[in-house]
N, C-alpha and C positions, 0 to 999 in steps of 0.2 A: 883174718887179715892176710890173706892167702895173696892179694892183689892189692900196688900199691900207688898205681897210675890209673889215674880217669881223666875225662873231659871236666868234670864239675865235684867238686867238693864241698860240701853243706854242712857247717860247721856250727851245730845247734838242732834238736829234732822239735821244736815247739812250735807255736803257731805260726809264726812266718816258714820256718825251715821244712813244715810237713807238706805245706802247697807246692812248696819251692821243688821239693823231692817227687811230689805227684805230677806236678806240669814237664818239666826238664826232663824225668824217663820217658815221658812218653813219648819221646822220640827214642826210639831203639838205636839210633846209631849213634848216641851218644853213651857214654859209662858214667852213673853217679854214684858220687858215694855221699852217705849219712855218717858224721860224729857224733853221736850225743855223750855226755858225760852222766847221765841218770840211767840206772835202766827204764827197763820194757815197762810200761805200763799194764803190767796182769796184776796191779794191788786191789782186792777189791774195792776197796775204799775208794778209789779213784771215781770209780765206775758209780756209784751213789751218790746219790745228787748230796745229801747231808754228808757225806762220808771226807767234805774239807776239812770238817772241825778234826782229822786224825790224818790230814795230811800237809796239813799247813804244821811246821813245827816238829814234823815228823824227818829226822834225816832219811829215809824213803824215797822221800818225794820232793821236800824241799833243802834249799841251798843253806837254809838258816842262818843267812847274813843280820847284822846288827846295822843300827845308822850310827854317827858318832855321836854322842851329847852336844843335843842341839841347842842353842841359845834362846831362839825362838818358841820352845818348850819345855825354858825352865830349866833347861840343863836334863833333860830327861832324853833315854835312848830307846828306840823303836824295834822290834821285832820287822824283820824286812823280808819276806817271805817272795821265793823267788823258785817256780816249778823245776825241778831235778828230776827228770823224767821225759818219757815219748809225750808227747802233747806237750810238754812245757807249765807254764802256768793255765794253760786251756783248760788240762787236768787239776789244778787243784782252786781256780779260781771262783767268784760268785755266780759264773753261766749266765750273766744276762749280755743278751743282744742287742748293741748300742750304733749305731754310726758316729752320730756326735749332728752338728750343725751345719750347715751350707757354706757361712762366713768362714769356718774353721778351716776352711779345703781353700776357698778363696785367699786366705788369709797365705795360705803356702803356697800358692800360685804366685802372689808378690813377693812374698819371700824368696824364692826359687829362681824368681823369673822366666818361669816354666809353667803354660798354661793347663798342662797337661794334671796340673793337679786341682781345677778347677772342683767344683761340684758337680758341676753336667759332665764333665770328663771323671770322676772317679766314679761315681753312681754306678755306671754300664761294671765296672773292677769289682765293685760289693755283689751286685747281682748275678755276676757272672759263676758264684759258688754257693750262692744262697741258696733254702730251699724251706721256704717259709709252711708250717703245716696249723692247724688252731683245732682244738678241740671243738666236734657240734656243742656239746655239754661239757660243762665243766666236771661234773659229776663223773662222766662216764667211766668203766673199764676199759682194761684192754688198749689198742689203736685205735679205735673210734676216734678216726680225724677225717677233718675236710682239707684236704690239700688246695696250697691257693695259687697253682704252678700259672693260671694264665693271666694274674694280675701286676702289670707293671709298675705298680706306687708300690707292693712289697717284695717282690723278689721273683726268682725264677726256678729253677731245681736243680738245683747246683748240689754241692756235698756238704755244705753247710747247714745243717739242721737247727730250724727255729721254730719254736712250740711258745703257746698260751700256755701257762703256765694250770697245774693240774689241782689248785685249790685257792680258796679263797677264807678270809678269815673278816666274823663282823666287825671286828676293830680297826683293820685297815678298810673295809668299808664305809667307817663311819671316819676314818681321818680323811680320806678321799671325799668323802663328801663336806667335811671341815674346809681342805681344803680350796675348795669352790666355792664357800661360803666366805674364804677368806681372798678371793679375787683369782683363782688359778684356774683355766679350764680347766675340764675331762678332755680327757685324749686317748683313743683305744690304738694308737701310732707313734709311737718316740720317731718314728726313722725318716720324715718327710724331708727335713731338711731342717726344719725348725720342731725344736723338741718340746716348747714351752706345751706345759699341763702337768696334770696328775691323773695315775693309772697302774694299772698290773704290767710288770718290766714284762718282756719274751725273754726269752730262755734259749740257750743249745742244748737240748735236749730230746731224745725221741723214747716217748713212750715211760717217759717215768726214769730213765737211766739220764749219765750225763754224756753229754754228746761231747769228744774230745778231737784235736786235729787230728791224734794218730786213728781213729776212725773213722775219720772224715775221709784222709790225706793219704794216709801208708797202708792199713790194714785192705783195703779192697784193691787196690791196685800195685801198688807199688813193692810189695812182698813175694806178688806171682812174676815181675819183670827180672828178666838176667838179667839187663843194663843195672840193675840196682843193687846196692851193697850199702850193707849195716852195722856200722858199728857202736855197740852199748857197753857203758861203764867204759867209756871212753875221751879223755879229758886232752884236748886242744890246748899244749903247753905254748908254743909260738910259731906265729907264721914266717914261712921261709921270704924272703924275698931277694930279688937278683937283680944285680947291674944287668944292664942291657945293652947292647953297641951302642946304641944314639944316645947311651948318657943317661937313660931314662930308668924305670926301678918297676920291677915286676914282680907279683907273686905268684912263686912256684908251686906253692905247695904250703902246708903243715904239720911241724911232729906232735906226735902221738902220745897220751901214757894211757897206757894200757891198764896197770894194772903189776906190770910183771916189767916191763921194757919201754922202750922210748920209740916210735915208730915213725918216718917218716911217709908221709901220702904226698903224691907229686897232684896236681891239675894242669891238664896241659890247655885249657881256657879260663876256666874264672874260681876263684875261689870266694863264696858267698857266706860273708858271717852273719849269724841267725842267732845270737846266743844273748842277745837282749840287752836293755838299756843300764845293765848292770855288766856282764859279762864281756860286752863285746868292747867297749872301751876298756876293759881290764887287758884282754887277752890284745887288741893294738899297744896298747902301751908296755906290756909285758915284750914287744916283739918288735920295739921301736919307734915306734911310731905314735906321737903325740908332744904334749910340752916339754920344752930342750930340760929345764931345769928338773922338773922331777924324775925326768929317764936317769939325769947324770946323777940325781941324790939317791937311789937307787943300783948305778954301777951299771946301768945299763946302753950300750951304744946307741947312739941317736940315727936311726936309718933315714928318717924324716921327719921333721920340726912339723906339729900339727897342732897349737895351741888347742884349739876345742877339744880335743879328743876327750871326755870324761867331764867337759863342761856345759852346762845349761840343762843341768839335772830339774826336773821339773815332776809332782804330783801332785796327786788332790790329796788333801789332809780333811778328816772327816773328822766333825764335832757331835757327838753322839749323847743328845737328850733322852732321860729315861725318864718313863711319867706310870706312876701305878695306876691301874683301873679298879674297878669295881663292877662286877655283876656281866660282864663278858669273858669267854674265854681265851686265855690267850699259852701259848707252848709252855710257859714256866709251869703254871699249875698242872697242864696235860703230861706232861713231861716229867712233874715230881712226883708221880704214884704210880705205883708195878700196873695196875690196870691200865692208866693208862701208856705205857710204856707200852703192855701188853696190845692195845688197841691201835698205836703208831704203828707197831712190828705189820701186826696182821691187816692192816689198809696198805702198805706197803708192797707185804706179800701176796694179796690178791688182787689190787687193783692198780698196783704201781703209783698210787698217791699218797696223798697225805703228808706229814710232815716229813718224812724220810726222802722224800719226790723234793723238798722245798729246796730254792735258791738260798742261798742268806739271806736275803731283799728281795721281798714281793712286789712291794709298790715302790712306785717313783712319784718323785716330783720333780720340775726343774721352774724355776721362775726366776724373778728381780731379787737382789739382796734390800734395795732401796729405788725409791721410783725416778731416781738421776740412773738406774743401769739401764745403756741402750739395750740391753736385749737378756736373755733370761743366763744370768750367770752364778746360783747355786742349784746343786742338785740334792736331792732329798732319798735315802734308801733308808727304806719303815719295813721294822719288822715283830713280831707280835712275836715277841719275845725281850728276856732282858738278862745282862748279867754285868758283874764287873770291871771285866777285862776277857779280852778273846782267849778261849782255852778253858778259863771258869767257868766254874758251875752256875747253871741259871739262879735266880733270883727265886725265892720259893714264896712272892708275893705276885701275882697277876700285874703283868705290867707291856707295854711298848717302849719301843726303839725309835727316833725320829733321827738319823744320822744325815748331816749335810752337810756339804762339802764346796768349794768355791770351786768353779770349773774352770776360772780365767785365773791363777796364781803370778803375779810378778816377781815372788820371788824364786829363786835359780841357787843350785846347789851343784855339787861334782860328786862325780865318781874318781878317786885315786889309787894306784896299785898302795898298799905300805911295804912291799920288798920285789926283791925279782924273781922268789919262788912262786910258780901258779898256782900252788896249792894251798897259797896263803888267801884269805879274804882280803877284797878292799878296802879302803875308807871310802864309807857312803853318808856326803855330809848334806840332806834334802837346805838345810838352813830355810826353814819353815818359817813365815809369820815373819821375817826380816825385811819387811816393806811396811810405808804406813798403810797402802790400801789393801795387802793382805789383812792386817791387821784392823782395819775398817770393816773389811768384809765379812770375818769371824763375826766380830761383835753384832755387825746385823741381823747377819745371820741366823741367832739366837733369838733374835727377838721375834725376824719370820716364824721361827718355831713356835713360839708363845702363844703370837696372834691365832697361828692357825690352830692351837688346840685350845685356844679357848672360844670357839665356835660352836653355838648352840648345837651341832652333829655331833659332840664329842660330851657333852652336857650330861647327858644322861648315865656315863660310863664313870665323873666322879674323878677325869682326871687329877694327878699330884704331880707335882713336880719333883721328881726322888734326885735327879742330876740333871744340870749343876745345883739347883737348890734358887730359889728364888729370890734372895738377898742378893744375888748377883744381881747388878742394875747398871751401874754405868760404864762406857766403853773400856773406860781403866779395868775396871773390875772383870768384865765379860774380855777383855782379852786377854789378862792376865788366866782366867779360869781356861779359854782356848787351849794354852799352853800347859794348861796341866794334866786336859782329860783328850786331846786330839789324838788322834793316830790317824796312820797312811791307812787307804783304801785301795793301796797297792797299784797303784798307774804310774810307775819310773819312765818316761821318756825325755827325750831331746839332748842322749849324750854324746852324741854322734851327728847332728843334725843334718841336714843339708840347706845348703845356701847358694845363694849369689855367684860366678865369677869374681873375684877380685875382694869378698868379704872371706878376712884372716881366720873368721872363727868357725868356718863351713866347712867341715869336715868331709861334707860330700857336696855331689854336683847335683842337678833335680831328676838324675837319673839314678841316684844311690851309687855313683861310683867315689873309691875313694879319692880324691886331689893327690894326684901327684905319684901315687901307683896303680899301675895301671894291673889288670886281672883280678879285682879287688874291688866286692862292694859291701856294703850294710845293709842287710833286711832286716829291720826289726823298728820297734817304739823308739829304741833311739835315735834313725833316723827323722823324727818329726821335729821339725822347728817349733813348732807351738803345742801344748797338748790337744787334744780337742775334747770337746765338752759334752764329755758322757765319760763312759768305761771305753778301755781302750783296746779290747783284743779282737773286735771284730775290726777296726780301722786300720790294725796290724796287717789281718789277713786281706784285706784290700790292699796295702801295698806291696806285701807279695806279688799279689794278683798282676799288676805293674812290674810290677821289678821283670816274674816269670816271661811276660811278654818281650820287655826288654832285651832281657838277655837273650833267649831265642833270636829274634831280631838283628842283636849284633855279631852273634857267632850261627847265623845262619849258612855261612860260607863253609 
């Protein structure tokens, strides 16, 4: 910390913050600096595609935030898992490669009143770092890929690495063909713009590892740039901001905790927070900036009145059906005996697959909850495995996972500091299922599941139904059951949003600046007004993608 003035301050090293640090040095005449508050990412476990299940819950890696006891589920509180670390939640998340929907980007276009976030206008931002590869064989060793660098419908060769996924298992073969037997294409494409079908998810991943931003993003470039500077185990207590002659409010800068001392960083152009739809309404509000009345119930000076800040908390809540099989294999059995334990190790270590190589979620689905939804709004992540809660041990009966989720939620939650030390946690209140047609949606939800596994494809395998248990029948009962077996699938956005001129709860503008200080913007999931309908960290690194250009653009001079 030898240097404590730059051009750009980057305030977060995860998925938005590692492009942000990659695009911005490479202009050499400018100085960047990196905050992250986790360290380095050299855990192995990071680096293994399975290696979440020891980093999720791990202080290592993640933030280990709580949600408060939500109403919506019963009074029950969520495990909130939030990446502590280089790559952010890139690192410890499920690795599939999602855009989301066409409507979804439209849908922020009117919100924004900024065409610029169209779908024909954000498409060129996803591709411009993508770098799509697919296994010839599935089977294969080694790198045996076909790179698909000159094909426009998937991407271009960007740093973004996207892989076919390096196995396949008969039981999601035969739900996938249930599937379709139960009105849902095949689809070897989520990303066209409309995602409806069912298939094997892509991955960031090369070659059997997990592909993370700080590999993507810092490790190849931005490590060998003087312009760049890093700092780790390094936590963003609050941002400075200044009057300004014309009356107007600028940020200068941010202090520092080290660790040891409190450090002040100046930026003499923009300071860009990256620290997500969890952290970065904490740290504004922690530094004045947000609702007049919870600054003051906290003791904190009001620098600027910004109702939204930490509001219109939005994610998917996943309902996860567990069905035992019979007479295919699936991880629980693979999984419960040293041989096989012994034969995961060594397909791993020789060929970089197998279940060690796995996503959490192989297949996808997305379709209708009911045949009144215009367009396909749950998503489905099946995994040939089962247990009873994340972190416990598999089920030592042969079974699958049918987890699914509503993509379109109505209902809306906050993020709140509860004091004015940083080093306290928020309240993170999601208020899940607090809508009727949230609560519509569950219920249907369920029963899509039913339908599709009771498809002569799945017939032969002897489904059960182990969770929720099949005396659940009517919407009272199947929403009630929602709220006792739901959990996050970990997509926090919209606490930061951006919006309109003249709408009070737009924390930004459709440029990601913050309202009302100026050197001051939002890169991350909290900037999005709506979620979009998939997983969200590849739609993050698209708005970077924007932002990057942006900012260049405006401090061109």
């Amino acid at each position: 910390m030898s240097n404590t003035t730059f051009d750009y301050i980057i305030i977060g090293g995860g998925t938005a913050g590692a492009l942000l640090c990659n695009r911005l040095s490479a202009d050499s005449r400018r100085r960047v600096l990196l905050i992250e508050a986790g360290r380095k990412d050299d855990y192995h476990w990071i680096h293994i595609p399975v290696g979440y299940l020891y980093c999720i819950g791990n202080p290592r890696t993640d933030w280990l935030y709580q949600t408060e006891p939500d109403a919506g589920l019963n009074g029950r509180q969520l495990r909130y898992p939030r990446g502590k670390t280089l790559g952010g939640c890139s690192s410890i998340n499920g690795m599939i490669y999602m855009r989301g929907q066409a409507r979804d980007y439209d849908q922020w276009a009117e919100l924004t009143g900024d065409d610029a976030w169209r779908w024909d206008q954000v498409l060129p931002a996803f591709r411009r770092h993508e770098d799509h590869w697919r296994l010839d064989q599935p089977e294969a060793a080694g790198d045996q890929f076909k790179h698909l660098h000159g094909n426009k419908a998937t991407g271009s060769t960007g740093e973004w690495r996207v892989e076919k996924q390096r196995l396949r298992w008969d039981v999601l073969d035969a739900f996938a063909q249930a599937a379709q037997q139960a009105g849902i294409p095949a689809t070897d494409d989520f990303n066209r713009g409309s995602n409806e079908g069912v298939g094997y998810f892509e991955v960031n991943q090369k070659a059997g590892w997990r592909w993370n931003t700080a590999k993507a993003f810092l490790r190849p470039t931005c490590y060998g740039r003087s312009n760049f500077e890093m700092w780790t185990s390094a936590q963003a207590a609050k941002l400075i901001v200044a009057p300004q002659a014309d009356g107007s409010r600028r940020c200068t800068g941010v202090q520092v905790w080290n660790g040891k001392e409190m450090v002040t960083a100046h930026a003499t152009r923009e300071v860009l927070l990256c620290a997500g739809a969890v952290n970065s309404p904490q740290l504004l509000q922690l530094s004045g900036i947000g609702p007049a009345a919870l600054l003051r119930q906290h003791g904190i000076d009001v620098v600027h009145e910004l109702p939204g800040v930490g509001a219109n908390l939005q994610d998917h809540l996943q309902i996860r059906s567990v069905y035992k099989v019979q007479g295919v294999q699936t991880l629980n059995t693979l999984a419960n005996s040293l041989l096989g334990k012994a034969k995961i190790g060594l397909e791993y270590a020789l060929k970089r697959s197998g279940p060690m190589s796995m996503a959490p979620s192989q297949l996808g689905a997305f379709t209708r909850s009911s045949a009144d939804q215009p367009w396909p709004n749950i998503e489905y992540h099946v995994q040939p495995l089962s247990l009873e809660a994340f972190g416990e041990p598999l089920h030592s009966f042969p079974a699958f996972t049918a987890s699914v989720c509503n993509l379109n939620p109505t209902s809306r939650g906050t993020v709140q500091i509860k004091s004015s030390n940083f080093q306290d946690a928020p309240a993170i209140a999601p208020n899940y299922l607090s809508t009727p047609e949230d609560r519509q949606v569950a219920a249907d939800s369920l029963r899509v599941t039913r339908r599709i596994v009771a498809q002569p494809a799945l017939a032969r395998y002897q489904p059960e139904e182990y969770k929720p248990g099949v005396q659940f029948q009517t919407d009272e009962e199947l929403t009630r059951l929602a709220g006792d077996i739901a959990t996050t699938i970990f997509h926090p956005v919209g606490t930061t949003r951006m919006g309109r001129d003249g709408d009070p709860m737009a924390v930004l503008d459709a440029r990601l600046r913050v309202r009302g200080i100026a050197g001051l913007r939002v890169v991350d999931a909290g900037a999005m007004p709506l979620i979009t309908s998939g997983n969200t960290n590849s739609p993050t690194l698209m708005m970077a993608e924007k932002a990057a250009a942006w900012i260049a653009e405006d401090n061109a001079r």
